[in-house]
Backbone as CSV, one residue per row, in Angstrom:
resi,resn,N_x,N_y,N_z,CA_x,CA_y,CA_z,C_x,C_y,C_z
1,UNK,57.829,72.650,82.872,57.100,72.257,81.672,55.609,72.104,81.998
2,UNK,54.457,72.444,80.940,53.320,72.382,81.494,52.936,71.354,81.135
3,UNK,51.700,70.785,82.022,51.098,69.710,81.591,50.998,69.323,79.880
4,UNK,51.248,68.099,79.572,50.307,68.198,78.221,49.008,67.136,77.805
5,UNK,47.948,67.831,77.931,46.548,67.347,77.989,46.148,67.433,76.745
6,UNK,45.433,66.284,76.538,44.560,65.495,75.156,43.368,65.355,75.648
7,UNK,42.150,65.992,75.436,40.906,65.873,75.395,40.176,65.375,74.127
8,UNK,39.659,63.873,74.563,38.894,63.594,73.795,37.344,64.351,73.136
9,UNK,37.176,64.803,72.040,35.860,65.737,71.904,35.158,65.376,70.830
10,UNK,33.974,65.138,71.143,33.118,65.375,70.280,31.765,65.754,70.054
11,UNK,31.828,67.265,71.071,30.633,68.008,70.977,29.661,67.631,71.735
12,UNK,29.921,66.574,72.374,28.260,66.200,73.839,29.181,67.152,74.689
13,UNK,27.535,67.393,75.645,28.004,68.010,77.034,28.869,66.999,78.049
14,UNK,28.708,65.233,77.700,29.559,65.109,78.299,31.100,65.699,78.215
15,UNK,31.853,65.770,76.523,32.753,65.893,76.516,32.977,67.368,76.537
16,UNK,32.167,68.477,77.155,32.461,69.873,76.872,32.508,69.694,78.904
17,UNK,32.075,68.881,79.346,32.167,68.776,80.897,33.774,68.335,81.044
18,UNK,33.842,67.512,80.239,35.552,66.895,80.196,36.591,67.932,80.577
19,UNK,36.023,68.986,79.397,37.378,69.883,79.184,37.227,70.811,80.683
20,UNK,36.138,70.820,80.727,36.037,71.642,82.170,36.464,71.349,83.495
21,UNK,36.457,70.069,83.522,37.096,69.261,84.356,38.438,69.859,84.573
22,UNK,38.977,68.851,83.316,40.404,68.954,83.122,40.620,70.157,83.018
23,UNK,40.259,71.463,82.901,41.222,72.663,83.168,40.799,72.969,84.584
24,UNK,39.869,72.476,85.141,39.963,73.239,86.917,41.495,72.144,87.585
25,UNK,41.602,70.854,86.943,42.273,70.199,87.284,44.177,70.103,87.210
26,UNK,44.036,70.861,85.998,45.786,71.033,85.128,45.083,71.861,85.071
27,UNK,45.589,73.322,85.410,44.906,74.655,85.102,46.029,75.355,84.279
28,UNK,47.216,75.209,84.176,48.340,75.546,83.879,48.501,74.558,82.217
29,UNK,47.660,73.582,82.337,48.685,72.393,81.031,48.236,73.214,79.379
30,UNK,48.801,72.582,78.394,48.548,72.678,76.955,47.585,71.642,76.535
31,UNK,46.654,72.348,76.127,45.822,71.173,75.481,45.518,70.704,73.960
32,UNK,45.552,69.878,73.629,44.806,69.465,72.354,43.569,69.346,72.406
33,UNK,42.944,69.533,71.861,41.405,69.313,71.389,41.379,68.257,70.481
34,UNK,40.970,66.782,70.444,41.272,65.859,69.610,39.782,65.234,68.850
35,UNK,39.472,65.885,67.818,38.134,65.067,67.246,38.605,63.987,66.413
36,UNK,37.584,62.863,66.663,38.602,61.764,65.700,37.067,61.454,65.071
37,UNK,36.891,61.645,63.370,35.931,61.439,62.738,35.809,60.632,61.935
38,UNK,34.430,59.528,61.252,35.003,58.597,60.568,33.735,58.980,59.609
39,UNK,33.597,58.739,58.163,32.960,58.796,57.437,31.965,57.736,57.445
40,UNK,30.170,58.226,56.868,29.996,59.315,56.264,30.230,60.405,57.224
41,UNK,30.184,60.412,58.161,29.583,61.725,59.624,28.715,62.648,58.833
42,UNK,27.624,62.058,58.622,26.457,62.811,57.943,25.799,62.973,58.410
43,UNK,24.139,63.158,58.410,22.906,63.407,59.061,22.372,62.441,57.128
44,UNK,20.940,61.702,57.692,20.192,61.681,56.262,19.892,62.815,55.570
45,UNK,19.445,63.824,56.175,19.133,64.962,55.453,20.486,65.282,54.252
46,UNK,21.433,66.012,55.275,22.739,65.824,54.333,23.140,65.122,53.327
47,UNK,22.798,63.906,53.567,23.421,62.935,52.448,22.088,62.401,51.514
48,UNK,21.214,63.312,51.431,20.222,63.359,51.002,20.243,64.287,49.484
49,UNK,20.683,65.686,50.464,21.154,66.693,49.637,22.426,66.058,48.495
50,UNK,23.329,65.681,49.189,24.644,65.344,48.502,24.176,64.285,47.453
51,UNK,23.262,63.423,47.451,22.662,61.968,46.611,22.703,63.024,45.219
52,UNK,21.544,64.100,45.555,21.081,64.824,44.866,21.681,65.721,43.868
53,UNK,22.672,66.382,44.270,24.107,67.211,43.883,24.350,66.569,43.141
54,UNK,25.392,65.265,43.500,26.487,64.403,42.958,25.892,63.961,41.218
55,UNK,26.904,64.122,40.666,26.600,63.616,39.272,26.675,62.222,39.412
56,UNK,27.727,61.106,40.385,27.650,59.987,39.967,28.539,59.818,41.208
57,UNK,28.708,58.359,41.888,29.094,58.020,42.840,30.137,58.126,42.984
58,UNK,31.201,58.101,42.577,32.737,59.222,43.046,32.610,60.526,43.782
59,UNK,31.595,61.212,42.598,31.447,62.713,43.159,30.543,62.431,44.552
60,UNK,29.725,61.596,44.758,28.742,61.597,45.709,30.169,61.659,47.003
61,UNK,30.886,60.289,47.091,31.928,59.889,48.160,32.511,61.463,48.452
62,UNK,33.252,62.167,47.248,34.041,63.463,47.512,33.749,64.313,48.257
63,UNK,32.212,64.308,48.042,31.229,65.376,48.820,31.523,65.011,50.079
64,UNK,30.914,63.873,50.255,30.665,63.135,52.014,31.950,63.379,52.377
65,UNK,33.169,63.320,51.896,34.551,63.437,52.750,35.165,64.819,53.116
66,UNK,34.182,66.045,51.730,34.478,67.603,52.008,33.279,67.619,53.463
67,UNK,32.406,67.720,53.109,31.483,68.052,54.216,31.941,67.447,55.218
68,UNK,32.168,65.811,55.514,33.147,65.489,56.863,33.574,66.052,57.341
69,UNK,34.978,66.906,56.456,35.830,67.470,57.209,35.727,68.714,57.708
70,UNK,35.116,69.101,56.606,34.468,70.234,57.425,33.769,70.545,58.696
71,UNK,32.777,69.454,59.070,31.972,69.140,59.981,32.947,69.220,61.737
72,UNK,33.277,68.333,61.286,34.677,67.759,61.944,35.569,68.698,62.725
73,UNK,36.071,70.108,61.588,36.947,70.937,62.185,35.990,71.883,63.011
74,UNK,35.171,72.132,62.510,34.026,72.667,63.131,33.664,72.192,64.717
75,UNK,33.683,71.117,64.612,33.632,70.815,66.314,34.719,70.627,67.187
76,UNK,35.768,70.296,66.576,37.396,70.401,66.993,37.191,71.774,67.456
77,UNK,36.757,72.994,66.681,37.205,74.281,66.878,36.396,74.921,68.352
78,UNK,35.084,74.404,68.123,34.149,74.728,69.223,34.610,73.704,70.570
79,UNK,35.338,72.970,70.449,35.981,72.407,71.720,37.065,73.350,71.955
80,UNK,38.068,73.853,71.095,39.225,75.058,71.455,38.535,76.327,72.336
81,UNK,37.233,76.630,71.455,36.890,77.762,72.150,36.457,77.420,74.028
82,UNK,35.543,76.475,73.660,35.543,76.117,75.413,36.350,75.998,76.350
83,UNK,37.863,75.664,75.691,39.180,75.187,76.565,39.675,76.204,76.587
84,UNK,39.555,77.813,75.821,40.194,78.396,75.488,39.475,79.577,76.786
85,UNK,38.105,79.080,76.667,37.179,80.257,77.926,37.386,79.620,79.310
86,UNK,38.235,78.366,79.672,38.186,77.485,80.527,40.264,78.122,81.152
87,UNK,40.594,79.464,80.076,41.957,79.610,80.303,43.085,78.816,80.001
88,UNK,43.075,77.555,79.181,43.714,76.942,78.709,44.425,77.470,77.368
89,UNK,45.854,77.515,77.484,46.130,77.226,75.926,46.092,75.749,75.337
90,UNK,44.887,76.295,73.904,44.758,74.963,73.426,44.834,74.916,72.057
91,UNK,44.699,73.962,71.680,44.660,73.783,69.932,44.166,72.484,69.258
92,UNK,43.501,72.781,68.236,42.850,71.441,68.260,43.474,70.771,66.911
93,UNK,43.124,69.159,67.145,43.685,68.154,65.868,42.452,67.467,65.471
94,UNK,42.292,66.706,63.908,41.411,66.421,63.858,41.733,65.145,62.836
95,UNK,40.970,64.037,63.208,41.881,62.744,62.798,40.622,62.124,61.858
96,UNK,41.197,62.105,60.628,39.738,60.815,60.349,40.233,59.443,60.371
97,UNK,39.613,58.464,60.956,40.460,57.378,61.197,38.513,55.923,60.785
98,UNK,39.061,55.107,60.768,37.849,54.088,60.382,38.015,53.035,61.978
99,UNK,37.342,52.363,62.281,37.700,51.600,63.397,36.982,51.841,64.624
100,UNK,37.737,52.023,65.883,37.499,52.406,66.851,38.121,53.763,67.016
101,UNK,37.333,54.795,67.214,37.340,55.977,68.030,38.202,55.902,69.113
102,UNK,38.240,55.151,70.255,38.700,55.007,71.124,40.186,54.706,70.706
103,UNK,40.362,53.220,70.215,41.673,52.961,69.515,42.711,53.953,69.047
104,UNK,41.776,55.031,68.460,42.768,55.947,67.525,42.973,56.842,68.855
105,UNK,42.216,57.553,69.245,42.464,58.400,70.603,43.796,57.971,71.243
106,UNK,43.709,56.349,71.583,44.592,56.027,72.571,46.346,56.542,71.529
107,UNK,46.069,56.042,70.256,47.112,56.308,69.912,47.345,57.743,69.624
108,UNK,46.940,58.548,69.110,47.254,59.620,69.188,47.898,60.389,70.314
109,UNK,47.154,59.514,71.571,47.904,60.223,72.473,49.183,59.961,72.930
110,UNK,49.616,58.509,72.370,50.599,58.446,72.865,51.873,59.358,71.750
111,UNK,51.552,59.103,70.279,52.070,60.453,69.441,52.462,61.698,69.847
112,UNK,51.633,61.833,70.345,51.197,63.824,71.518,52.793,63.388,72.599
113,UNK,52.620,62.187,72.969,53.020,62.356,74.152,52.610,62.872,75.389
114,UNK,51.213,62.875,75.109,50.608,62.865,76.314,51.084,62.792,77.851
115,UNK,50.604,63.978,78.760,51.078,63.363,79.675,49.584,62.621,81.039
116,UNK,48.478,62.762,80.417,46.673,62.737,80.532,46.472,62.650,79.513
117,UNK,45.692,61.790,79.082,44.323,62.119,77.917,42.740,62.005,78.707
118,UNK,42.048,63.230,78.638,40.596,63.051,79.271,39.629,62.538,78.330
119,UNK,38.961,62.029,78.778,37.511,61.859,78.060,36.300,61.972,78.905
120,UNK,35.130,62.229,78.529,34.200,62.203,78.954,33.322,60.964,78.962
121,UNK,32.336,60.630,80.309,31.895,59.748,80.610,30.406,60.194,79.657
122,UNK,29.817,59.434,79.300,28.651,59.180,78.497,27.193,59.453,79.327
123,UNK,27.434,59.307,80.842,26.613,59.267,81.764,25.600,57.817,82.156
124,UNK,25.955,56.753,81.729,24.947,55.643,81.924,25.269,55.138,83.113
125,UNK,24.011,54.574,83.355,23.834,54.319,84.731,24.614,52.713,84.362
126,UNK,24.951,52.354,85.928,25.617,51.270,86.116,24.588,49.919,85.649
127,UNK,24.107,49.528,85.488,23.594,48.744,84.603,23.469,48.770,82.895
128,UNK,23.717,49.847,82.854,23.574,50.204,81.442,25.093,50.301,80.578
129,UNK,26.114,50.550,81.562,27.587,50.901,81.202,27.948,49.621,80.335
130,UNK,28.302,49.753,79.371,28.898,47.900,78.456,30.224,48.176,77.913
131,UNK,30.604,47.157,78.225,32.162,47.181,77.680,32.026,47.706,76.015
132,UNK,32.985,48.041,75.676,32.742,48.740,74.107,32.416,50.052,73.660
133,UNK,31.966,50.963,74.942,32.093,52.480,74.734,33.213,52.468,74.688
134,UNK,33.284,53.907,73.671,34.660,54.872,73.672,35.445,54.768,74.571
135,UNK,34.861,55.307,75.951,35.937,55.530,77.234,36.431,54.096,77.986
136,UNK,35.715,53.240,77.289,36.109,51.727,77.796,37.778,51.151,77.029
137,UNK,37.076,51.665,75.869,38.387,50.853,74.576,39.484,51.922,75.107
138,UNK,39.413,53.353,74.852,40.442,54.231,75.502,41.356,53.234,77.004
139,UNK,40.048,53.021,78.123,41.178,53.051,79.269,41.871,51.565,78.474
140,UNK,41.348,50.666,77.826,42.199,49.599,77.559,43.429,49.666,76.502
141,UNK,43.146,50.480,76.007,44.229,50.874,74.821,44.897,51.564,75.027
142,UNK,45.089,52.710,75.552,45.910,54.009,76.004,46.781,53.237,76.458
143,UNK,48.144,54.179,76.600,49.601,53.943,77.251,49.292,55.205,78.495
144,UNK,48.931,56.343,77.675,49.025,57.628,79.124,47.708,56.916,79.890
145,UNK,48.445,57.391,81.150,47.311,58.381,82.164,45.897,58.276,81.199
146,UNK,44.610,57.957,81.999,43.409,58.419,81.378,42.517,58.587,82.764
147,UNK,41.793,60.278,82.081,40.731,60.917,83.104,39.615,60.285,82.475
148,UNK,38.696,59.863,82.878,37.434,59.355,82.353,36.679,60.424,83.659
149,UNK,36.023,61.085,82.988,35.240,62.305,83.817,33.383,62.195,83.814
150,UNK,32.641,61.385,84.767,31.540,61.339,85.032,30.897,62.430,84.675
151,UNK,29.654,62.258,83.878,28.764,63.121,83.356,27.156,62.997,84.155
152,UNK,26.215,64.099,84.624,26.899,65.060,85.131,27.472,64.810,86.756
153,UNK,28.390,65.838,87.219,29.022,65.708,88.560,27.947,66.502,89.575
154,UNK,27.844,66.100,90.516,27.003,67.345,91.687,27.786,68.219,92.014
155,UNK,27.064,69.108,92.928,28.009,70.386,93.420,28.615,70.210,93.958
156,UNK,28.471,69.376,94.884,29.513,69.144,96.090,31.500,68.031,95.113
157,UNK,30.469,67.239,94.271,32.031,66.782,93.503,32.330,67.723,92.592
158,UNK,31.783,68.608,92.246,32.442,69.376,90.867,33.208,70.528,92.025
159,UNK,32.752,70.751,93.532,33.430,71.974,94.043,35.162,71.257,94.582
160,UNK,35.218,69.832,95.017,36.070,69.325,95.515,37.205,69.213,94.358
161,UNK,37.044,69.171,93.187,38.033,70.135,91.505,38.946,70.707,92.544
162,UNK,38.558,72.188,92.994,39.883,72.818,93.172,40.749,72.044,93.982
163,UNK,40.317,71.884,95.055,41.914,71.357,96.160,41.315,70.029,96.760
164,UNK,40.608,69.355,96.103,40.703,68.176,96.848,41.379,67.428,96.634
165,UNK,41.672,66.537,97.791,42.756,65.686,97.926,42.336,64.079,96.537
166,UNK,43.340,63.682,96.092,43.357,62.216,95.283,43.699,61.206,96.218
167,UNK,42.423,59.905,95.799,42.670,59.211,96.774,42.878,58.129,95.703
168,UNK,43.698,56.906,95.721,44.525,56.143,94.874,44.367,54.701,95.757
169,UNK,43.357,53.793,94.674,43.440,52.433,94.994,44.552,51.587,95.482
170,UNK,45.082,51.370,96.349,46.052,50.624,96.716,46.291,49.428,97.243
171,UNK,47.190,48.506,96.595,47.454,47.036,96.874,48.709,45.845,97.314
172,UNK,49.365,47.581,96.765,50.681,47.064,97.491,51.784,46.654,96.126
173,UNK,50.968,46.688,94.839,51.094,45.764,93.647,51.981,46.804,92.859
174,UNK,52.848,46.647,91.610,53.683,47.286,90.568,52.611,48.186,90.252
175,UNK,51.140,47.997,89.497,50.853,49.114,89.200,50.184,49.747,90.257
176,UNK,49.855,49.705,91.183,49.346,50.256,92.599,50.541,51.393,93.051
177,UNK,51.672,50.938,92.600,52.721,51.641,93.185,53.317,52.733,91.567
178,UNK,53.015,52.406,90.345,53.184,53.248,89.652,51.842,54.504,89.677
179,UNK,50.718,54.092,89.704,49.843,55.187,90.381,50.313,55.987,90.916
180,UNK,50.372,55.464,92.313,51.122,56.157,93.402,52.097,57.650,92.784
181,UNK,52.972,57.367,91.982,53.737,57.837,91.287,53.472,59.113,90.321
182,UNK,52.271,58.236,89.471,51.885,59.223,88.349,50.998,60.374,89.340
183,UNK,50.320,59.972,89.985,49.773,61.253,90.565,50.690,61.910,91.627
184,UNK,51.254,61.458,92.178,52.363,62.418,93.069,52.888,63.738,91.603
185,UNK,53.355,63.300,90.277,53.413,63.997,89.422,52.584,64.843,88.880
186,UNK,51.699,64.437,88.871,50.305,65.003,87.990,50.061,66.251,88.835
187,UNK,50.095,65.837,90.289,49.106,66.153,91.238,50.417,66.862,92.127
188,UNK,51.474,67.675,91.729,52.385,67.962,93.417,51.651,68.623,94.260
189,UNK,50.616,69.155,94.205,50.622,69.961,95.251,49.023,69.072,96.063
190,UNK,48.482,68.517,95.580,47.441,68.127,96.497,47.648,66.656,97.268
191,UNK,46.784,66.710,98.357,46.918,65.625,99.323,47.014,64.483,98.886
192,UNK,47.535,63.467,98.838,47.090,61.775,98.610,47.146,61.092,99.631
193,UNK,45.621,60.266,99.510,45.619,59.398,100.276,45.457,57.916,99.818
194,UNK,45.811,56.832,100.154,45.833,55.563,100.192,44.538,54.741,100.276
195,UNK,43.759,54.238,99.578,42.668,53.412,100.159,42.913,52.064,99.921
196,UNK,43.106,51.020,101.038,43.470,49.319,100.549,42.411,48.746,101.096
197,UNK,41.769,48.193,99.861,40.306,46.630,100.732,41.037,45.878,101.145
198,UNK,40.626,45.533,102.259,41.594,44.203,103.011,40.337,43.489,102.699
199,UNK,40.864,42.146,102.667,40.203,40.891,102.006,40.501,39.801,102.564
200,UNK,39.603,38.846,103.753,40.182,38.142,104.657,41.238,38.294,105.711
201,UNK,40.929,39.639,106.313,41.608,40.347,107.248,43.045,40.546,107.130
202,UNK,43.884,40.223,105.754,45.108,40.336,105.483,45.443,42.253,105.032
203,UNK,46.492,42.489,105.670,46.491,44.010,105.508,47.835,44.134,104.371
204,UNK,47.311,45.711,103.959,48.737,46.119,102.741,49.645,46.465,103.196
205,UNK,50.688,45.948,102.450,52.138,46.458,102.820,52.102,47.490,101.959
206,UNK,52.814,49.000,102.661,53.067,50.324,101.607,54.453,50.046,101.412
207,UNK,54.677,50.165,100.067,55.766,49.561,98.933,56.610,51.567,99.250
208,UNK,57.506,51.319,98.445,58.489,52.708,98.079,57.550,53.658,98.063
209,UNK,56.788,53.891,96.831,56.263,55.392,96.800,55.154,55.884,97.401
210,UNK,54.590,54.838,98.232,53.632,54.592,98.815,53.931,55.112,100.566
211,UNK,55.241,55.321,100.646,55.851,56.150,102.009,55.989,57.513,102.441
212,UNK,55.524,57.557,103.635,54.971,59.292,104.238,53.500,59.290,103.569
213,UNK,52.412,58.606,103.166,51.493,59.095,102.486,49.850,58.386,103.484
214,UNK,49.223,58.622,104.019,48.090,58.131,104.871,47.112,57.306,103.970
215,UNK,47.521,55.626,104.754,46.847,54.759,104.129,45.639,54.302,105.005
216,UNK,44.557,54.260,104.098,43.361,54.164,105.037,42.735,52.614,104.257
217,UNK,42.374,51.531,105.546,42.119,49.945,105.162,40.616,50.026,104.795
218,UNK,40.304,49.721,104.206,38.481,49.443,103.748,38.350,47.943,103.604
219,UNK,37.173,47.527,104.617,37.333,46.415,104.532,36.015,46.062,103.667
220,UNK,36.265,44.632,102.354,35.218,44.273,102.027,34.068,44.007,102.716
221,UNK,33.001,44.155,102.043,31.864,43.650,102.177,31.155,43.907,101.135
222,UNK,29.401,43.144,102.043,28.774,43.407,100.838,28.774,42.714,99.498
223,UNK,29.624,41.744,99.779,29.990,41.055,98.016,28.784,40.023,97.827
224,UNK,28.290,39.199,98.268,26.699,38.930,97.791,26.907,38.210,96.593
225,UNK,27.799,37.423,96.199,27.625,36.665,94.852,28.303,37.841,93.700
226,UNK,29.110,39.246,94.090,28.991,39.763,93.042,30.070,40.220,92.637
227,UNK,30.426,40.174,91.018,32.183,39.993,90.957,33.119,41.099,91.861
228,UNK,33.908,40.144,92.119,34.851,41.347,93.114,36.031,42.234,92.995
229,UNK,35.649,42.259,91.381,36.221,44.054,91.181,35.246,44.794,91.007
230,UNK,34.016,44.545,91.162,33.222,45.525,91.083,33.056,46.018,92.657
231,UNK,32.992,45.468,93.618,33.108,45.064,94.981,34.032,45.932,95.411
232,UNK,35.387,45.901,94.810,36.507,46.867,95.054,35.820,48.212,94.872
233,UNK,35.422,48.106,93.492,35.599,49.753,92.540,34.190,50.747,93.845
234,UNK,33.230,49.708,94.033,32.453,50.243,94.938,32.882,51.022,96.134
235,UNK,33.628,49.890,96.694,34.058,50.352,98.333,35.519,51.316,97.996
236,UNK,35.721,51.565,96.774,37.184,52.797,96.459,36.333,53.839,96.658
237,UNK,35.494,53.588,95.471,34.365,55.043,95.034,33.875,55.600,96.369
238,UNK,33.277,54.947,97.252,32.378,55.023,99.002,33.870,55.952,99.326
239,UNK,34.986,55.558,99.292,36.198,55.927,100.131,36.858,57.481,99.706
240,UNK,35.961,57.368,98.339,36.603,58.884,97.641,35.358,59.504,97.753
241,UNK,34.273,59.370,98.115,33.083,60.396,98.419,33.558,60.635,100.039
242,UNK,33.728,59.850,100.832,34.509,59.867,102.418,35.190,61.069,102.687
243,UNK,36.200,61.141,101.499,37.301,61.995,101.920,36.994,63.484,100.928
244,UNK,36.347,63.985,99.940,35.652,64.141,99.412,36.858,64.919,98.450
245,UNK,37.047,64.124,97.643,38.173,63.280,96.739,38.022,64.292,95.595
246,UNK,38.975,64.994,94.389,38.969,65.712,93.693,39.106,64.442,92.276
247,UNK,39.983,63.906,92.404,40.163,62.303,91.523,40.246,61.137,92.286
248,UNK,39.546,59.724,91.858,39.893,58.536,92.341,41.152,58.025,91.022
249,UNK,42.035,57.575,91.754,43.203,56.965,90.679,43.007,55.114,90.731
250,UNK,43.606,54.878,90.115,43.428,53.063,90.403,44.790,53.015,89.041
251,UNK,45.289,52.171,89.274,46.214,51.027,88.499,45.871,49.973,87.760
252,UNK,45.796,50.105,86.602,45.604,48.900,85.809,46.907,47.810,86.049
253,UNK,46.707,46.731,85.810,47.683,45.462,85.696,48.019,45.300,84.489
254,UNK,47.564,45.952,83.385,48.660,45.479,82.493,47.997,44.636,81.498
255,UNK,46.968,43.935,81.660,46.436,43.265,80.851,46.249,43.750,79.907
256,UNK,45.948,42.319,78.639,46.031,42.736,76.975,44.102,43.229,77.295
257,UNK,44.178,44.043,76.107,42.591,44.422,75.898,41.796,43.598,76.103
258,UNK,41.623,42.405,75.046,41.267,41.174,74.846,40.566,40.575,76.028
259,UNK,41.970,40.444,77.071,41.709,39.466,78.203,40.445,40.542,79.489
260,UNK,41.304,41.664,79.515,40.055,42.535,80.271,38.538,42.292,79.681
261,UNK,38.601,42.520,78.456,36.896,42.411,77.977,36.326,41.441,78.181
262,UNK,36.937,39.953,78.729,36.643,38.951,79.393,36.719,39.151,80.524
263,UNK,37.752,39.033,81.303,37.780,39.053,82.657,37.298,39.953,83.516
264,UNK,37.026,41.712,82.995,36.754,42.806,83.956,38.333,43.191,84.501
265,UNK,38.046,44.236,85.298,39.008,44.654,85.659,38.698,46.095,86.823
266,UNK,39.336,45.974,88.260,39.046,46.945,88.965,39.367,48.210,88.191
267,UNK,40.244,48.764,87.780,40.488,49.768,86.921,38.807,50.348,86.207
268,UNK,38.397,49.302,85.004,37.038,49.347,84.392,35.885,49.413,84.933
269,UNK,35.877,48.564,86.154,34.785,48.525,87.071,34.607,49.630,87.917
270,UNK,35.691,50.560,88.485,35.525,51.737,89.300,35.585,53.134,88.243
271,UNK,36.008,52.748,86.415,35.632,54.508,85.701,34.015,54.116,85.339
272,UNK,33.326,52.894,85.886,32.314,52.585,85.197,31.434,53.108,86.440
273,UNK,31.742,52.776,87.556,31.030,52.903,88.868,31.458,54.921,90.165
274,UNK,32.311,54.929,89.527,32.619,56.259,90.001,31.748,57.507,90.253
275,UNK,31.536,58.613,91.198,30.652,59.272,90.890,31.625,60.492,90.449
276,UNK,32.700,60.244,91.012,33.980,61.201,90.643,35.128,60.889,89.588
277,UNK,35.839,62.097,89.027,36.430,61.241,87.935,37.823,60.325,88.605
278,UNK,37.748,59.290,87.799,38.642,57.915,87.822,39.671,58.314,87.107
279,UNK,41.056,58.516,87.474,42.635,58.391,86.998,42.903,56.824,86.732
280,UNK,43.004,56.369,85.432,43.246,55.004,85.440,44.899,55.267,84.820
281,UNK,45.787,54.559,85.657,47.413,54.365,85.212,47.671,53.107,84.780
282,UNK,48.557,53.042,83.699,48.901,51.691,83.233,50.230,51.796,83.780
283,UNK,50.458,50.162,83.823,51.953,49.927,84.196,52.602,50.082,83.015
């Protein structure tokens, strides 16, 4: 059965980098092309014109929701064609939904049945990254697998795509060890390796799926007053430029949305800090 991949799209080069990603990555999978649009999705000019048209504010709304959709399939379609020059069979869906973007993504994909949903990283620099982008609410909401794919990649990470090895945060923990898992699946044929921060010189135990696989210890440092999942996501990221890593994976715990957007979360802190794309797995 081939992969089945959900690309989040909506026409930035980050998300036309996404799809590119994800087909050097699942070169074989089915993709969706998923635009999720919410009204007006106008320009002023547009809804300038339409003020103008409309006999009276019903007709004005009708307009804004034809032109939407139109708009809409229009970039759904120009994401097919990219996935489609990228050798993918793909096809695109196109959702109008009110809310969060992200929210609806996550669900859709689990609809799809997803077995990945990608999105593209926005490109902000680590000071600038805030909880509440798209690809933030996605990794917290999603059930699948999520690629969050750094915008742009260098040569040297966009060449390590074909056969580089995935290197997978490890802790010894339920979702540390469902990781483990999802990419042994995702991923049969490329290398995995293990990276565990030891933290007060205490070392990881490798759990079930975590056996026959080369675990390499990284020891903290460097923490300086500064929260220590970001501390982690750092010294993962250092460990997947090391090995010169095709995906970094990490394991979420499970937490409700809510409580992450308070607390942080290594998962959030390393698709935020990554220079390569981040596999985030939920338990």
């Amino acid at each position: 059965m081939p992969t089945n991949v959900i690309v989040g799209y909506d026409g930035s080069p980050a998300a036309g980098a996404a799809i590119s990603v994800g087909a050097t990555l699942f070169p074989a999978a089915h993709a969706w092309i998923a635009h999720i649009w919410t009204p007006p999705f106008a320009g002023k000019r547009l809804l300038r014109r339409l003020r103008a048209t409309a006999r009276n504010t019903e007709e004005f709304l009708q307009l804004v929701e034809q032109e939407g959709a139109r708009e809409a399939g229009r970039i759904a379609d120009a994401g097919v064609a990219l996935a489609k020059a990228a050798e993918w069979e793909a096809e695109p869906i196109v959702k109008r939904a009110t809310g969060s973007d992200g929210l609806r993504l996550a669900q859709l994909a689990e609809r799809l049945h997803g077995d990945v949903l990608v999105i593209g990283d926005r490109g902000l620099g680590r000071s600038e990254a805030a909880i509440g982008s798209v690809s933030d609410m996605v990794v917290h909401y999603a059930t699948v697998p999520v690629l969050v794919v750094p915008h742009p990649l260098l040569s040297d990470e966009f060449d390590a795509l074909a056969d580089g090895p995935v290197v997978v945060g490890y802790d010894g923990s339920e979702g540390a060890e469902t990781a483990v898992s999802t990419v042994r699946r995702l991923f049969p044929d490329r290398a995995v390796i293990l990276a565990a921060v030891r933290s007060d010189g205490h070392d990881v135990a490798a759990g079930p799926a975590a056996q026959g696989l080369e675990l390499r210890t990284v020891e903290e440092r460097n923490r300086l007053g500064r929260p220590r999942d970001r501390v982690i996501a750092d010294e993962l990221s250092a460990e997947a430029d090391r090995a010169g890593a095709a995906v970094l994976a990490v394991g979420s715990r499970g937490l409700s949305a809510a409580r992450e957007v308070l607390l942080g979360s290594v998962a959030v802190a390393t698709a935020h800090r990554s220079h390569r794309p981040v596999l985030v797995v939920h338990s």
